[in-house]
Structure formats: structure tokens, C-alpha cells
C-alpha positions as CSV (number, residue, x, y, z in Angstrom):
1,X,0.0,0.0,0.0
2,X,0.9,3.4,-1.1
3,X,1.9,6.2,1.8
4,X,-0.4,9.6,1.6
5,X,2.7,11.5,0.6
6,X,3.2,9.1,-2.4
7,X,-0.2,10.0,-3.4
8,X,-0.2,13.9,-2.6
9,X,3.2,14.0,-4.5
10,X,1.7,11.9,-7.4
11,X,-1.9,14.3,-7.3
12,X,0.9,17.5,-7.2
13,X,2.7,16.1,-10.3
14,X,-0.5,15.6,-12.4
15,X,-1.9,19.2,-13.2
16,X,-5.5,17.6,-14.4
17,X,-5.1,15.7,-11.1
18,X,-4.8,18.2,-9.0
19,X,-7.9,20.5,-10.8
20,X,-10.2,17.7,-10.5
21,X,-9.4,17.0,-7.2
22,X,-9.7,21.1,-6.4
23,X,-12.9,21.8,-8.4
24,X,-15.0,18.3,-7.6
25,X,-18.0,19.5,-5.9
26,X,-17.4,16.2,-3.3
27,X,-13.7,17.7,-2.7
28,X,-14.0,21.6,-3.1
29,X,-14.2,24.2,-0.3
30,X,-16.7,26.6,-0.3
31,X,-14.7,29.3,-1.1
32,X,-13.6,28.0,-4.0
33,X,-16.9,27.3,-5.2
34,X,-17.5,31.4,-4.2
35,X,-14.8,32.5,-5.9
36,X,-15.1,31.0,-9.4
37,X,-18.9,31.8,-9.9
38,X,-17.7,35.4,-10.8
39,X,-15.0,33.8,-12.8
40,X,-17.1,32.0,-14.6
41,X,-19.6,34.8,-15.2
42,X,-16.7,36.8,-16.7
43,X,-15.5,34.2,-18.9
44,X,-18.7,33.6,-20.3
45,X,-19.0,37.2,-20.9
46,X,-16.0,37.6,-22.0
47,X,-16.8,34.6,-24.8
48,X,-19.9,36.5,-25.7
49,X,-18.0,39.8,-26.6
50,X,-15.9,38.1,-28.3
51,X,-18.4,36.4,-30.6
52,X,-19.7,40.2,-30.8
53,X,-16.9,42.0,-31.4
54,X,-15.9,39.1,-34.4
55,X,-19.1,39.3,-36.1
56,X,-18.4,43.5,-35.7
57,X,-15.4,42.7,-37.4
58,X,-16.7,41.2,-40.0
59,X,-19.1,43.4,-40.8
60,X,-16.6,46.5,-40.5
61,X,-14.5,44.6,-43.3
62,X,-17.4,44.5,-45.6
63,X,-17.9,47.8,-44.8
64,X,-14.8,48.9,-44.8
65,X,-14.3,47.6,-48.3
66,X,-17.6,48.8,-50.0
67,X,-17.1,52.5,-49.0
68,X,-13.7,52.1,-50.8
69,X,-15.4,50.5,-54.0
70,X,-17.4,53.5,-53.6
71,X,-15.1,56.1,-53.0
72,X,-13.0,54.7,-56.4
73,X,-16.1,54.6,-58.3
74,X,-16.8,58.5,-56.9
75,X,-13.5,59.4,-58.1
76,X,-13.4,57.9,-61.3
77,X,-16.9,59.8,-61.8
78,X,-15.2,63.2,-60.9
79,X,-12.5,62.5,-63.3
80,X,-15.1,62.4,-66.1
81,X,-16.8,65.3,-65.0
82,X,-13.6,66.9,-64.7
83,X,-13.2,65.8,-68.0
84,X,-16.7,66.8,-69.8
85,X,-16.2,70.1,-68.2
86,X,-13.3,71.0,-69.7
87,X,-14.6,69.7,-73.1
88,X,-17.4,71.2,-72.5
89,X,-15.2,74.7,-72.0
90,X,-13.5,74.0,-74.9
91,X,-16.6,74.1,-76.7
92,X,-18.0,77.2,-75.3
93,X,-15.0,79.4,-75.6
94,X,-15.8,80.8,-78.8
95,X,-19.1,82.1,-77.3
96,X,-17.2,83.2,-73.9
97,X,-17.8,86.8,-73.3
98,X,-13.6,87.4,-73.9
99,X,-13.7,85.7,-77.1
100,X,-16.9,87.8,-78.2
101,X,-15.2,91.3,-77.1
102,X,-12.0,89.9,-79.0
103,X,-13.9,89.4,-82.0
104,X,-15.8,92.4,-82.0
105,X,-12.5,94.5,-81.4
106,X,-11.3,92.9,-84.7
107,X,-14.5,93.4,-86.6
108,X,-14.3,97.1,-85.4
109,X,-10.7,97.4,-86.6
110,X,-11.3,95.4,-89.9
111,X,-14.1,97.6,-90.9
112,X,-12.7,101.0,-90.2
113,X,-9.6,99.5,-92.6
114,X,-12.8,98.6,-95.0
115,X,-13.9,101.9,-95.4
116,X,-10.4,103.4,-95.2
117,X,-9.5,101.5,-98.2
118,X,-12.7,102.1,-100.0
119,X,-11.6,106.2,-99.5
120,X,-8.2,105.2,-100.6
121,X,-9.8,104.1,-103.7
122,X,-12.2,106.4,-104.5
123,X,-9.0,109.8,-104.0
124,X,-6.6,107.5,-105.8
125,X,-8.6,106.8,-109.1
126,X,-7.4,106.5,-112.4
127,X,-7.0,110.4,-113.2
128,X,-10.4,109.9,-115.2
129,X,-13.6,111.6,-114.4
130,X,-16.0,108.6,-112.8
131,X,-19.1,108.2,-114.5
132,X,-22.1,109.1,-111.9
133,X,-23.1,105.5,-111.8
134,X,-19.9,104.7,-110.7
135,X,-19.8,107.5,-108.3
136,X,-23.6,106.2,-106.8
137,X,-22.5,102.7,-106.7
138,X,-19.3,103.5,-104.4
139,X,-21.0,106.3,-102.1
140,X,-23.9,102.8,-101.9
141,X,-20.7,100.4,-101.2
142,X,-18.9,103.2,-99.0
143,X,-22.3,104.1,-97.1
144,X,-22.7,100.3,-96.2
145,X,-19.9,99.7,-95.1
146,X,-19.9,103.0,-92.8
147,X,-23.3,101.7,-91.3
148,X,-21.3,98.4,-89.8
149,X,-18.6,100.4,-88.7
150,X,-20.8,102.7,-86.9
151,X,-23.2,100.1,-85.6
152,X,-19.8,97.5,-84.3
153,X,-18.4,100.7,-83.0
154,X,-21.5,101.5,-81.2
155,X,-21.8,98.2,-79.7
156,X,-18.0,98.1,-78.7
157,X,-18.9,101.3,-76.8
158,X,-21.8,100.0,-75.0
159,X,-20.0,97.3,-74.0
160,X,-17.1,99.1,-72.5
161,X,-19.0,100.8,-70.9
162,X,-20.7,98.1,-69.3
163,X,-24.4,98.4,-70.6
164,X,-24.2,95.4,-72.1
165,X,-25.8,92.8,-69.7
166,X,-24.8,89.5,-68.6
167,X,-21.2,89.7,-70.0
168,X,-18.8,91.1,-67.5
């Protein structure tokens, strides 16, 4: 037969032993019992945040990755509004207010040359006496073209001075 310190010793060497013999509802001290309910409470707890916060996890991933779909799909659509805006300036530009006031400059300069040329050519005749058909026809072609230049020239005007609306 065996001595009791044989069998402590052997009980001591053997951790599963030892908790079985601690924790046995026949063998346990009251205290024990006391102390691990609260232990146990936590650790079941514990297990249930822990399912919680992996499911949370989970879901934050799938989140996480479907705002950054949609963030690439938002910035690819502001590239090609980025895009149709420009084209879309491109387009426009002619009929920008700058490149209207540009043009009408010109015109104003390109008909005052117009008529200046059409003066030019009437003092700088051949030396012979026009015919008065001639004469009507250039004081009609020299009258015309005075009635653009007046009327850009006009508009010029109004515009620099800021009557006409919408385009400053």
C-alpha cells in the first residue's frame, strides 16, 4: 500500500489531477466554489463579446471595403466630369464673353480698314472723271460699309461701358 505522501506527490505532479481534485463538488471548499462563480460569469461574458466583437469585425471589413469601392467609383466619376467640363469649356469658348469682345474689337478694326481702303480708292482713281453711276454705286458700297462700322463701333462702346448685360 501506497503512503499519503506518495499519493499527494503523485496528485501534485498531475496538473488535471490536482484541478479535478480542487474543483469536484465532493472535494471543493466553499470558497472556491464562491470565488469561481464570478470567474465564470466573466469568462462567459467575455466569450460573448468576443463572438460580438468578431461578427463586428466582420461586418466593419465588408464595410470597410464597400465605402472604398465606392469612394474609387466616386472618383473615377469626378475624373469624367472633370473631363466633360473642360470639353465642355472647350466648346464654349468661342461664345465666352472674352472671345466675343475679341472678335468684335477685330470686326471694329477690320471695318474702319474697310472703309479706309474704300476712301483710298475712290482719291486715288485713275486720273479719269467717274461716270455718276460709278460714283452712286461707291458712295452705296462706301455708305454700307460705314453703317457696320458705326453700328460695331456703337456696340464696342456699350460694352465698354458696361451696358451690355450679362457679360462682365
Amino acid at each position: 500500500m501506497r503512503s499519503s505522501k506518495q499519493d499527494l506527490a503523485e496528485v501534485l505532479a498531475k496538473p488535471e489531477l490536482l484541478h479535478a481534485l480542487v474543483h469536484a463538488e465532493s472535494t471543493s471548499h466553499v470558497s472556491t466554489t464562491a470565488a469561481l462563480e464570478p470567474l465564470e460569469y466573466a469568462v462567459q461574458e467575455n466569450l460573448k463579446l468576443t463572438t460580438r466583437l468578431k461578427e463586428a469585425e466582420t461586418r466593419l471589413v465588408h464595410l470597410r471595403s464597400s465605402t472604398q469601392a465606392r469612394l474609387l467609383a466616386v472618383n473615377a466619376l469626378e475624373r469624367q466630369w472633370r473631363q466633360k467640363q473642360s470639353e465642355m469649356d472647350r466648346s464654349l469658348a468661342p461664345s465666352a464673353p472674352s472671345s466675343l469682345y475679341q472678335r468684335l474689337s477685330q470686326g471694329v478694326q477690320e471695318q474702319e480698314m474697310v472703309c479706309r481702303a474704300l476712301e483710298e480708292s475712290f482719291l486715288d482713281g485713275d486720273g479719269g472723271i467717274a461716270s455718276e453711276r460709278e460714283v452712286l454705286e461707291w458712295v452705296r458700297r462706301y455708305r454700307e460699309a460705314k453703317k457696320v462700322y458705326y453700328s460695331r463701333k456703337e456696340r464696342k462702346e456699350r460694352w465698354d461701358e458696361g451696358r451690355v448685360g450679362g457679360w462682365r
